[in-house]
N, C-alpha and C positions, 0 to 999 in steps of 0.2 A: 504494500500500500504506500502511496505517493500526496502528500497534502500540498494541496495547491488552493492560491486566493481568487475568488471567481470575482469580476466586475462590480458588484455591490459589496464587496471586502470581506467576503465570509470563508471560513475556510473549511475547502472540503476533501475527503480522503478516500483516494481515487488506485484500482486495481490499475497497474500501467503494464501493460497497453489495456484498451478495456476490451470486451468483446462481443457484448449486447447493449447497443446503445438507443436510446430510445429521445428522439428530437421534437419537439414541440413549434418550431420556429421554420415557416418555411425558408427562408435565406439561407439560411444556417445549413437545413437539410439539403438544398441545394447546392452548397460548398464545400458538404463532407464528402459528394463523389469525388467533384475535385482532388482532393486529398487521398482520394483510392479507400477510402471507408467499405465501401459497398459492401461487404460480408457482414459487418459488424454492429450497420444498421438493421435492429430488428420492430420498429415502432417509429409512425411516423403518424403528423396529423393529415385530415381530408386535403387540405389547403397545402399541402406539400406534394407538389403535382409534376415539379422537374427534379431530375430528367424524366420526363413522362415513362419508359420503355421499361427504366431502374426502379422509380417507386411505384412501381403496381402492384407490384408481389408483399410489400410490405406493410405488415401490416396497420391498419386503419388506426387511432387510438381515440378519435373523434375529433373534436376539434380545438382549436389557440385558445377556445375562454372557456369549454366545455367538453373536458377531456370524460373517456371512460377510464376511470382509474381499476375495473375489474378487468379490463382488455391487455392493461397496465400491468397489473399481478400478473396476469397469465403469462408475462414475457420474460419477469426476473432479469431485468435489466442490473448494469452493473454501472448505469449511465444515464442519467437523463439532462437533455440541453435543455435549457431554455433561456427566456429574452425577454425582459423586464417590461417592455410596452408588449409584446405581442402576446404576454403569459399575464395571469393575473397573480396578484401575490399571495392569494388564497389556493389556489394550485400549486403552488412554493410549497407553500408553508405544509400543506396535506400531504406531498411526495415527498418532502426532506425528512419525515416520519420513516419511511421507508425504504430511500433508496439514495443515494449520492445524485444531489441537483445542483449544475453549474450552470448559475445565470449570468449570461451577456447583457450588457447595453449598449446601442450603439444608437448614437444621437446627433455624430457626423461622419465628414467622408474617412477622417483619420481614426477616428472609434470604427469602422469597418476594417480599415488593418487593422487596428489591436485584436479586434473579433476573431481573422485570419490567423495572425499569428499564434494568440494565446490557443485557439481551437489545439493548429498545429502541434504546441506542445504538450498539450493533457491527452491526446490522440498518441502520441509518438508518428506524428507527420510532421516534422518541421521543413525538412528537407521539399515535399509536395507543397506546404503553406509556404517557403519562403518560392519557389518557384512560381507559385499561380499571381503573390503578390507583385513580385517583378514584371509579370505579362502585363495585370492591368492598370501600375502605373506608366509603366511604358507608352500604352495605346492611349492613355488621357492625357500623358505630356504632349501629344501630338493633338491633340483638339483645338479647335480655334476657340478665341473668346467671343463672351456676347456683348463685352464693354457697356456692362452698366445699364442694359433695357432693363424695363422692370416688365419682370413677369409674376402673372397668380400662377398658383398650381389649385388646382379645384379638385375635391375628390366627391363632393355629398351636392345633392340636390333635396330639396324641400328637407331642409334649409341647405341652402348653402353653404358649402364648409371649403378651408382652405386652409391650406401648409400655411403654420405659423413659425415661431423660434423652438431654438431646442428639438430639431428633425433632422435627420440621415435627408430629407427631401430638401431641406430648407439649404443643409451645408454645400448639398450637391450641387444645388442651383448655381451656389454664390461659387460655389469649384466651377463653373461653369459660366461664371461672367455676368450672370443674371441677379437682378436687384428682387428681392423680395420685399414689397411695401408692407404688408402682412405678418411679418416680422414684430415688426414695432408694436404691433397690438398682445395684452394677455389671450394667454392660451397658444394649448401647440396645435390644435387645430381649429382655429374660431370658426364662429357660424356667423355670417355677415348678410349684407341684404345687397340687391342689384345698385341702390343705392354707394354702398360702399368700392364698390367695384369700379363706379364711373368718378370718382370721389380720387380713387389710385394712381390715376394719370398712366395707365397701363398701356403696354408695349403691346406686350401677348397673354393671353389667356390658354393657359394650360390645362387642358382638361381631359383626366387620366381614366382610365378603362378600369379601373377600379380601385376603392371598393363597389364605387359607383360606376355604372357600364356606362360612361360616356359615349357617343358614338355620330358618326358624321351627322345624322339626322340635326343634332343639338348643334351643329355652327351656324348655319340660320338663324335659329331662334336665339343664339347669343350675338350674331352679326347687327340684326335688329336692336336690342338692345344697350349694347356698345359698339356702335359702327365704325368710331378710332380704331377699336382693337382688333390687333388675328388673332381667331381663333385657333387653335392647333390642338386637334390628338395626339397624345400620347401615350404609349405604352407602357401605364401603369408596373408592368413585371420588368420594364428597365430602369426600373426606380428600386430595386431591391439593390439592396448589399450585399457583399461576398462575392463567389463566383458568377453572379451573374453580370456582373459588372462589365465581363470578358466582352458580351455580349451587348451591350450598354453601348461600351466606347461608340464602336462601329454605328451604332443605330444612331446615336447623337450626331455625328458626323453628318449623317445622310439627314437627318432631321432637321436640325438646326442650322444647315448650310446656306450660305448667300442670308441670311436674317439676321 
């Protein structure tokens, strides 16, 4: 057994290597193939869907705020991830009764390495973690900037909601040139009115495929209503942390090009 301090500074004592891991965090779950996990993952939640082909077989454990913790037992994990906004701390507190829980937070682009890294080493992957980190700083150093547009990022309709401060979304933006006005207000995800919106002196309107399915149909109807602004979708899942970022770069590139 190996004691290691997880992200909220708690310490926990971990079989190294482990060999039943059981993840609550889709990012996360998507980062450990990355890292050549794949055997060792035995539990994953609904909402952990990449690589589609790898977690299908694994199994179900329900879902980020409403886990089956009998599905749990059945697996006898030696491991469980989780991620302080996407877990609740009442799912903490009921599985560190029974089994070794190391919680991540990740609240910008550089809290996504530490996530990488520190994974890497309670895993015994450093060598795969420092590898995957080097690909996708590489691919972001080559991004162009957006020099200070200000962009929303919108996730929620009826009400309205948008990336505030203190977000992996918010830090990204600004790793990416773009002003978040929404920042300056409380709350990490306020709920705001059309009002506030034309109030922003907004560039572009970013509006993400989930959790809310944004979709072409809604540029109209927000063109209408702030005729200044582009609208633009987005691909809510390149807005994750970890390995998918690999995948991000590229897409930003072609996204945000000539804008």
């Amino acid at each position: 057994m190996k004691n290691w301090t997880d992200h909220l500074d708690r310490t926990i004592s971990l079989p190294h290597p482990q060999k039943r891991i059981v993840s609550l965090c889709p990012a996360i779950t998507e980062t450990m193939f990355h890292l050549q996990l794949d055997n060792q993952i035995v539990g994953r939640t609904r909402f952990c869907i990449h690589p589609k082909e790898k977690v299908k077989p694994i199994i179900n454990v329900g879902g980020t705020k409403d886990m089956k913790l009998d599905r749990i037992h059945e697996l006898h994990p030696d491991l469980i991830i989780a991620e302080k906004e996407e877990n609740t701390k009442e799912m903490v507190e009921t599985l560190e009764k029974h089994y070794p829980v190391y919680v991540f937070e990740i609240q910008t682009y550089e809290d996504a390495f530490r996530m990488m890294n520190d994974l890497g080493k309670i895993t015994a992957r450093e060598k795969e973690s420092n590898h995957l980190q080097e690909q996708i700083k590489q691919q972001f150093q080559l991004l162009p900037k957006a020099n200070g547009k200000r962009a929303a990022y919108v996730i929620w309709k009826k009400p309205y909601m948008v990336v505030g401060s203190n977000t992996y979304i918010d830090s990204l933006l600004e790793m990416l040139g773009f002003y978040n006005p929404f920042k300056e207000i409380d709350g990490r995800y306020p709920a705001i009115e059309i009002e506030d919106l034309k109030r922003a002196n907004l560039d572009y309107l970013l509006l993400a495929t989930e959790p809310y399915p944004f979709r072409e149909k809604h540029i109209d109807e927000f063109k209408s209503l702030l005729p200044e602004v582009e609208p633009i979708i987005v691909d809510g899942e390149m807005f994750w942390y970890g390995g998918m970022m690999l995948k991000a770069a590229p897409y930003f590139k072609d996204i945000f090009k000539n804008r």
